[in-house]
C-alpha positions as CSV (number, residue, x, y, z in Angstrom):
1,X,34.6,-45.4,-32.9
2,X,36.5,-42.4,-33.7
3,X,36.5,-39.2,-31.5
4,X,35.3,-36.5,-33.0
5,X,37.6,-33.3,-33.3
6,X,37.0,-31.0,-31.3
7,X,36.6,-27.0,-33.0
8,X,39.3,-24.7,-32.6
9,X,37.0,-22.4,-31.6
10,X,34.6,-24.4,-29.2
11,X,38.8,-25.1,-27.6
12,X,39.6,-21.3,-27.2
13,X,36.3,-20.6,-25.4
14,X,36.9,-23.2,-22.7
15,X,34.4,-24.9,-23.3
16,X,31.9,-22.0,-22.4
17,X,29.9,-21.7,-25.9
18,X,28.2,-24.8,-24.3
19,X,25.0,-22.2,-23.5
20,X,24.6,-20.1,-26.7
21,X,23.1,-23.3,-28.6
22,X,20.1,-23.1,-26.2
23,X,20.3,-19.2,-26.2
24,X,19.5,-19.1,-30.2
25,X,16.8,-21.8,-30.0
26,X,14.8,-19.7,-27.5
27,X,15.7,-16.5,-28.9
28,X,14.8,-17.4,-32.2
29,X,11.5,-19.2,-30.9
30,X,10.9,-15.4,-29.4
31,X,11.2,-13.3,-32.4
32,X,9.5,-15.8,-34.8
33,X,6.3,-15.4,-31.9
34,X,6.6,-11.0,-31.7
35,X,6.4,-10.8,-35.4
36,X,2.5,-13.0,-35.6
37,X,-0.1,-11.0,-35.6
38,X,-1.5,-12.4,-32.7
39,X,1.3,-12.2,-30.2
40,X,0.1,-11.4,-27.2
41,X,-1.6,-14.7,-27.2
42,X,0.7,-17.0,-28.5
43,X,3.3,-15.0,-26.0
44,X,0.6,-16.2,-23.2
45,X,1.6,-19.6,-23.9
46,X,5.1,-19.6,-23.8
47,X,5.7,-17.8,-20.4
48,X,8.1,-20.8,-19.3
49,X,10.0,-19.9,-22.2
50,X,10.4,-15.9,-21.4
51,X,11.1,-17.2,-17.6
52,X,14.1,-19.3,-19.0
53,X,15.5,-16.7,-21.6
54,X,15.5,-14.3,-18.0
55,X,17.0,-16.7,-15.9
56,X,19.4,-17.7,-18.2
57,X,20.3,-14.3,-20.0
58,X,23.2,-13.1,-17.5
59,X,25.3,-15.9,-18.0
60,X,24.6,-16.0,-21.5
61,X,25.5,-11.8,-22.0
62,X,28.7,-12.8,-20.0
63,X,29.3,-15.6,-22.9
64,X,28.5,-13.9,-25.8
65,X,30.5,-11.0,-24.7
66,X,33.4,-12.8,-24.0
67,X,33.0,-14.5,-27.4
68,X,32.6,-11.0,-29.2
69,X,35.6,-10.1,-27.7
70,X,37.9,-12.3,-28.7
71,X,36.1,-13.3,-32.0
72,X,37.1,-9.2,-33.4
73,X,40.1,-8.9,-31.7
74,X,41.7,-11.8,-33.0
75,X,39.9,-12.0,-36.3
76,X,38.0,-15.3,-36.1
77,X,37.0,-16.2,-39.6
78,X,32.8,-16.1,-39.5
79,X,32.9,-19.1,-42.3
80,X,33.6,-21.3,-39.1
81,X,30.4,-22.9,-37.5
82,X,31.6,-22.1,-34.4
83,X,32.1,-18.0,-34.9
84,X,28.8,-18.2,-37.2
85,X,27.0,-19.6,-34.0
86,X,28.0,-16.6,-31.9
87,X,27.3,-14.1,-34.5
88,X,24.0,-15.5,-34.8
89,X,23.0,-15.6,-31.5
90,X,24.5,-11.9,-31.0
91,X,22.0,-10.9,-33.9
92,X,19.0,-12.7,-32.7
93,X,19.4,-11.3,-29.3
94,X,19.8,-7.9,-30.5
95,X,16.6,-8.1,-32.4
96,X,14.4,-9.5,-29.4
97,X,15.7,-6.7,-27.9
98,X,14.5,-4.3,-30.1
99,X,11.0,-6.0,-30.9
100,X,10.3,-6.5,-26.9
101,X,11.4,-2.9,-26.0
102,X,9.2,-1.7,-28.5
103,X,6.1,-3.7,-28.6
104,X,6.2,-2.4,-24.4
105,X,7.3,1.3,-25.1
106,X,10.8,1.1,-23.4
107,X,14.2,1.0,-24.3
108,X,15.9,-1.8,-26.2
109,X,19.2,-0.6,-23.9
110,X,17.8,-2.4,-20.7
111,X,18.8,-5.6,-20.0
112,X,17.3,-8.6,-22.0
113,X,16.4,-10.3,-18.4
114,X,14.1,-7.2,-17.3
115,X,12.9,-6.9,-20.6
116,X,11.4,-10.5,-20.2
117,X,10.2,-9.8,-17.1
118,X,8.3,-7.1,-18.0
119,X,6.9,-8.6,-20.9
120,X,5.9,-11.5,-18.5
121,X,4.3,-8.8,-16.5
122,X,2.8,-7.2,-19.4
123,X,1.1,-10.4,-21.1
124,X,-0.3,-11.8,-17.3
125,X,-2.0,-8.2,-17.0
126,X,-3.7,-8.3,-20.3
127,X,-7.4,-7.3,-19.3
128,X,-9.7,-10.1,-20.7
129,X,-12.6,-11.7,-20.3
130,X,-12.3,-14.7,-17.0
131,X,-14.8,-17.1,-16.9
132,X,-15.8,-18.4,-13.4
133,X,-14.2,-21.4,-13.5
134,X,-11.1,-19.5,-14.5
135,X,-11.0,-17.0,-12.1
136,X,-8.9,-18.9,-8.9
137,X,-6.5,-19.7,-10.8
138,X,-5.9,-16.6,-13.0
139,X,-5.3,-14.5,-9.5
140,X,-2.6,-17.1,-8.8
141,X,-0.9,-16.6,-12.4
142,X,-1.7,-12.8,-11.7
143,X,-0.4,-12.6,-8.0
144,X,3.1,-14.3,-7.9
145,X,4.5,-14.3,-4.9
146,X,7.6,-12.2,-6.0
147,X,4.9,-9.6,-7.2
148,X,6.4,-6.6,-5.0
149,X,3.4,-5.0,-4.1
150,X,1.7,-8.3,-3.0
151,X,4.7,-8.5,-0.6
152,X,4.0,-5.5,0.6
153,X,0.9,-5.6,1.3
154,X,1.2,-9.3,2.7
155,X,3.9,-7.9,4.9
156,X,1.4,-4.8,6.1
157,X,-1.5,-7.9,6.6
158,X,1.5,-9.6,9.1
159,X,2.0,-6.2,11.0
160,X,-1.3,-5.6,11.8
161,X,-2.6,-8.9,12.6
162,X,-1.5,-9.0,15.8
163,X,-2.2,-5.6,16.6
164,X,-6.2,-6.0,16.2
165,X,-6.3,-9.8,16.8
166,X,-7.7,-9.3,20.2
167,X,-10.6,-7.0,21.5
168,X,-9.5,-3.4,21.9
169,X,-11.1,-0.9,24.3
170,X,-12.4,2.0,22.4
171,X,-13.1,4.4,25.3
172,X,-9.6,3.2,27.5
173,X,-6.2,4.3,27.0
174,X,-4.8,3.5,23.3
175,X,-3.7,0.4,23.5
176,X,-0.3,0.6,21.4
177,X,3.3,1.0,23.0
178,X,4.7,4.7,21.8
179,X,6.7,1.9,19.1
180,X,3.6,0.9,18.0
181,X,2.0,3.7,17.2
182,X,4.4,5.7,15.2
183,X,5.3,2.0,13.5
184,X,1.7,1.9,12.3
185,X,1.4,5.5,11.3
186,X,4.3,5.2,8.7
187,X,2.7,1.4,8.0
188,X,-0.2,2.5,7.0
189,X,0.0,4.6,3.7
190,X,2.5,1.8,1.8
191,X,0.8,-0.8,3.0
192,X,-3.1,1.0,1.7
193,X,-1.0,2.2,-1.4
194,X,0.1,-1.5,-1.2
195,X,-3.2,-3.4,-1.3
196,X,-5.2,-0.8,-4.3
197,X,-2.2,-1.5,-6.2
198,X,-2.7,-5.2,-6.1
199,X,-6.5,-5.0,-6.2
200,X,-6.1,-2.5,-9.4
201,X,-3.8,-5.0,-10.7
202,X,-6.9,-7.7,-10.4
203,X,-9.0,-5.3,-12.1
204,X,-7.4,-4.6,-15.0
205,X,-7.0,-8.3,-15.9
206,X,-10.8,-8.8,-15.5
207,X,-12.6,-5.8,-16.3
208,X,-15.8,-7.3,-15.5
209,X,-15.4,-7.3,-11.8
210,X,-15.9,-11.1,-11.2
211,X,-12.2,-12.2,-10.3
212,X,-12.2,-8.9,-7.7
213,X,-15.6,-10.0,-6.2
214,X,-15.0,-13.4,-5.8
215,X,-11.5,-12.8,-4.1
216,X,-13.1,-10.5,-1.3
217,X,-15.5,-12.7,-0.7
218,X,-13.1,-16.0,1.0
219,X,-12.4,-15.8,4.3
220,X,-9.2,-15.1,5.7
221,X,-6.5,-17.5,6.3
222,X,-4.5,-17.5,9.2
223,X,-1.2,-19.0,7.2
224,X,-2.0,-17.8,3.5
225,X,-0.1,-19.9,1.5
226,X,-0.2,-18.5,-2.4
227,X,-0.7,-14.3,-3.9
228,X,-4.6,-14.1,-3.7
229,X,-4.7,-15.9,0.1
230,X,-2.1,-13.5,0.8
231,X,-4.2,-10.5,-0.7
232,X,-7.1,-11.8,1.4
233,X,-5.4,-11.8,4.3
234,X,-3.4,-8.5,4.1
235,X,-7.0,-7.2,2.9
236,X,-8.9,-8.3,6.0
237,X,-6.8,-7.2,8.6
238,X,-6.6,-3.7,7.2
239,X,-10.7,-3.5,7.2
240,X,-10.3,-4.7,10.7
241,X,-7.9,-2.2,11.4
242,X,-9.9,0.4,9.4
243,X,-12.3,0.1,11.2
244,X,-11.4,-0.3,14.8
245,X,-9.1,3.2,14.4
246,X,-12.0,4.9,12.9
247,X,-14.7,3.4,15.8
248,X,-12.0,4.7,18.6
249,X,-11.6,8.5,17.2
250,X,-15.8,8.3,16.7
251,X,-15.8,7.5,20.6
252,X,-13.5,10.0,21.6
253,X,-15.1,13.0,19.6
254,X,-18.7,12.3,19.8
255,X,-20.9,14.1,19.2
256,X,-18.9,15.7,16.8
257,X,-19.6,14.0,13.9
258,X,-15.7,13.7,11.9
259,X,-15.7,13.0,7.5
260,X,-14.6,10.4,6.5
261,X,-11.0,12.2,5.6
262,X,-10.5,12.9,8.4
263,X,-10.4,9.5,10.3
264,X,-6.7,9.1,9.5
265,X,-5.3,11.9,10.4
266,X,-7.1,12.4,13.8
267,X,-6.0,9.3,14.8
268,X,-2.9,10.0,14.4
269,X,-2.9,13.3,16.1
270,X,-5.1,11.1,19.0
271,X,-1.9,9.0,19.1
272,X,0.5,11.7,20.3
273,X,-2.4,13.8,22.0
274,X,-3.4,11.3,24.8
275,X,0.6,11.1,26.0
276,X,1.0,14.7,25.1
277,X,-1.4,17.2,26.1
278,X,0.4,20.1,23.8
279,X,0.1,18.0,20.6
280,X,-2.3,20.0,18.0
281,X,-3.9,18.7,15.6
282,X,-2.7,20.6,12.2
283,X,-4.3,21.9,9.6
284,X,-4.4,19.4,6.6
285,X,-6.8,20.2,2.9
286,X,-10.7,19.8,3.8
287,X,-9.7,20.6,8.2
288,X,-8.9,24.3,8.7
289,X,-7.6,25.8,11.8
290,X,-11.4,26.6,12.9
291,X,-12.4,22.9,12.4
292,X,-9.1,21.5,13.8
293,X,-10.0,24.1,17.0
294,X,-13.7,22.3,16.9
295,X,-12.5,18.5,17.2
296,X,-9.1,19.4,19.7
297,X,-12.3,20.9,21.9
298,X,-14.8,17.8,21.7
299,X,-11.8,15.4,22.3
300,X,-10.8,18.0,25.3
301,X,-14.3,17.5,26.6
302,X,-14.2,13.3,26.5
303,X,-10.8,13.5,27.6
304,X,-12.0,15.5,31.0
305,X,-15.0,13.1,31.9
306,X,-13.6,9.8,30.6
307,X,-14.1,6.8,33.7
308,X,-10.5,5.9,33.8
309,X,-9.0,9.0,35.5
310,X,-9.3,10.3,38.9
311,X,-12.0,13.2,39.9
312,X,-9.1,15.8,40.6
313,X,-7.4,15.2,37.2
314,X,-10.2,16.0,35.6
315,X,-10.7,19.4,35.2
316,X,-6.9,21.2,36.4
317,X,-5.8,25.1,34.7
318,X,-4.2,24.0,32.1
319,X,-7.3,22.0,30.8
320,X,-9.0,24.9,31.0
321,X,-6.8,27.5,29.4
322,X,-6.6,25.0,26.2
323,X,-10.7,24.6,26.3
324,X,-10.5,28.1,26.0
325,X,-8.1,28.3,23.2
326,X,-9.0,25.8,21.1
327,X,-13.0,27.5,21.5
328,X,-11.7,30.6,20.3
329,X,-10.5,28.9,17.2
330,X,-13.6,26.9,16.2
331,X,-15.6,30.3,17.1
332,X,-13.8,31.9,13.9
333,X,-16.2,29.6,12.1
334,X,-20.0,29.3,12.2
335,X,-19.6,25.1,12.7
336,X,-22.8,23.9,11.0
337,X,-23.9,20.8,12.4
338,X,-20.8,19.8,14.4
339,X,-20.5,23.4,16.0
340,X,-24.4,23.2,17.4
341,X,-23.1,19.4,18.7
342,X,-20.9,20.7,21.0
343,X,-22.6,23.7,22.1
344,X,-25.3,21.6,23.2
345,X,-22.4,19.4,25.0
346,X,-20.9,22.8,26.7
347,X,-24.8,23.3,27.7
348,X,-25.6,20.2,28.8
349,X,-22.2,20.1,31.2
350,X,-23.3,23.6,32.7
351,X,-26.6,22.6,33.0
352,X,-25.6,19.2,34.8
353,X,-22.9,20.7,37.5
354,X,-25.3,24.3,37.9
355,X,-27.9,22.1,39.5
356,X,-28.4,23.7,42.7
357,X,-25.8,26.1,42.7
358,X,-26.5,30.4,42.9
359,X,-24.3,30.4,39.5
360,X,-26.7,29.7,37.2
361,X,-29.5,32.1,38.3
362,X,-30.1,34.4,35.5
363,X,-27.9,32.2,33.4
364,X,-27.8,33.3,29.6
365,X,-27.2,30.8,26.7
366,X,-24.4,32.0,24.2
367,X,-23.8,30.9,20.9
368,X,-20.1,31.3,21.3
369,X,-18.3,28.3,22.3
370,X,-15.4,30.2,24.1
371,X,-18.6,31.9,26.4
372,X,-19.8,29.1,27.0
373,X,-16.5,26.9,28.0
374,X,-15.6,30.3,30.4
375,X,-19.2,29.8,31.8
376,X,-18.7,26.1,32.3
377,X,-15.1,26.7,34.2
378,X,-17.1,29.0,37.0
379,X,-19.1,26.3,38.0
380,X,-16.5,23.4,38.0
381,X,-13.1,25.0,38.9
């Protein structure tokens, strides 16, 4: 049997055009699928293919320019089979290029590879109508593991898991390491950025809301092993953490009463405060300086008659001289609700240590808090 001849050109590539063969069947298999009518769908069926053209697409760029190269510099002739081949492929690759990059609004200059992986992206995200026997199995074609936010937020699940795992003392000492805290406070908005993404992600695909309801309704797994256990998982432990942070700042402000908007960024100020007496709690949209004054006073107020310190730490100067301070702030404000809480705290505390004692004959309320903590530091100093 005689061995066939090799091509002069196949012999000056070394042996390299080996991968553009493959490269024009799937690039031509691509184009011949954007220009249907019905793309998007037929698209959804070939994902394998768009994963191989992306794995496959740098070392076929490195060929083909290599090719190119020499092909014009030494004036290949493009009647050869060989130099038509790598013509063809440059052409069909230029083309997907330009029908990917505009079918998703981007540029046809980005790289063929990221171009297939955003089209990936784009035809898994389609929003569509998931029947319930569908729905398992769509999250895991929705929620790959290399998805970046699912990592994320799988990663923020794995931080705070064993940080609320075990029970936590609302009313003790904060039971984080100074690392701890400040890890968790720069934690937390990625990893709750983390988690809507993902979940908006869900949504999008099902607009109906089934896919989403049926997700938060498993139960979390220990050792998640796909995207949608590790979104349960990551999801869990961030309610759990939710609301354990929120339960300990309720505790340390009642009665005062705090929004909802303001959970986070008390706690945060509570995690410096309790090691740091000068901490204040700033400003922020929605908590002015004369609400910031109101909760740094309730807090001062727990902080003086919480069980776990001793009777003659309780109530020194420089307690005293920042109840006084932070009183005169909230007073710049009428309070509402919140304000007549801890007046009737302030009253209740004079009230309570005035039993029996020659201070509180003749003893006249006041509506002003800063009165009130001054009247309250004559009977307990």
């Amino acid at each position: 049997m005689a061995v066939p001849i090799p091509d002069e050109y196949e012999v000056r590539l070394e042996g390299r055009a080996v991968v553009l063969p493959p490269a024009r069947k799937r690039f031509y298999s691509l184009v011949l699928a954007l220009a249907d009518s019905r793309w998007e769908e037929r698209l959804r069926q070939e994902l394998p293919l768009l994963r191989e053209v992306a794995a496959h697409q740098d070392e076929v760029d490195e060929v083909l320019t290599y090719a190119l190269r020499r092909a014009e510099a030494e004036a290949w002739p493009t009647s050869n089979p060989t130099v038509r081949g790598i013509f063809e492929v440059h052409s069909l690759r230029e083309q997907l290029a330009r029908d990917v990059a505009r079918k998703l609004g981007r540029s046809a200059r980005e790289s063929l590879g990221s171009l297939m992986l955003a089209l990936e992206d784009w035809l898994l995200t389609i929003p569509r109508v998931v029947p319930p026997h569908l729905r398992w199995s769509t999250a895991l074609e929705v929620l790959p593991d290399s998805l970046p936010a699912l990592r994320e937020a799988a990663a923020f699940g794995d931080f705070l898991e064993p940080l609320f795992a075990t029970p936590m003392l609302l009313t003790g000492r904060i039971p984080f390491s100074g690392v701890q805290r400040e890890e968790l406070r720069l934690w937390w908005p990625r990893g709750e950025a983390a988690l809507a993404s993902v979940w908006k992600r869900l949504s999008g695909v099902d607009p109906q809301g089934g896919m989403v309801r049926e997700l938060r309704k498993q139960a979390a797994r220990h050792s998640p092993r796909n995207g949608p256990e590790r979104l349960i998982h990551a999801e869990y432990w961030f309610q759990e953490a939710r609301e354990r942070l929120t339960r300990l700042v309720q505790a340390r402000l009642a009665p005062l009463v705090p929004e909802p908007f303001e959970h986070l960024p008390v706690c945060w100020w509570l995690f410096e405060r309790e090691y740091a007496p000068h901490v204040r709690l700033l400003s922020l949209e929605g908590l002015d300086e004369a609400r910031a004054g109101l909760i740094e006073l309730a807090y001062e107020l727990w902080d003086a008659q919480r069980p776990d310190i001793p009777e003659d730490e309780r109530w020194p100067a420089a307690r005293w001289r920042r109840l006084e301070e932070h009183a005169q702030r909230a007073d710049e404000s009428r309070g509402g609700a919140d304000g007549k809480r801890v007046r009737e705290l302030l009253r209740e505390l004079i009230q309570r240590h005035g039993i029996g004692s020659t201070t509180l004959r003749g003893w006249r309320d006041s509506a002003r808090l800063v009165e009130l903590v001054q009247q309250a530091r004559q009977l307990l100093r």
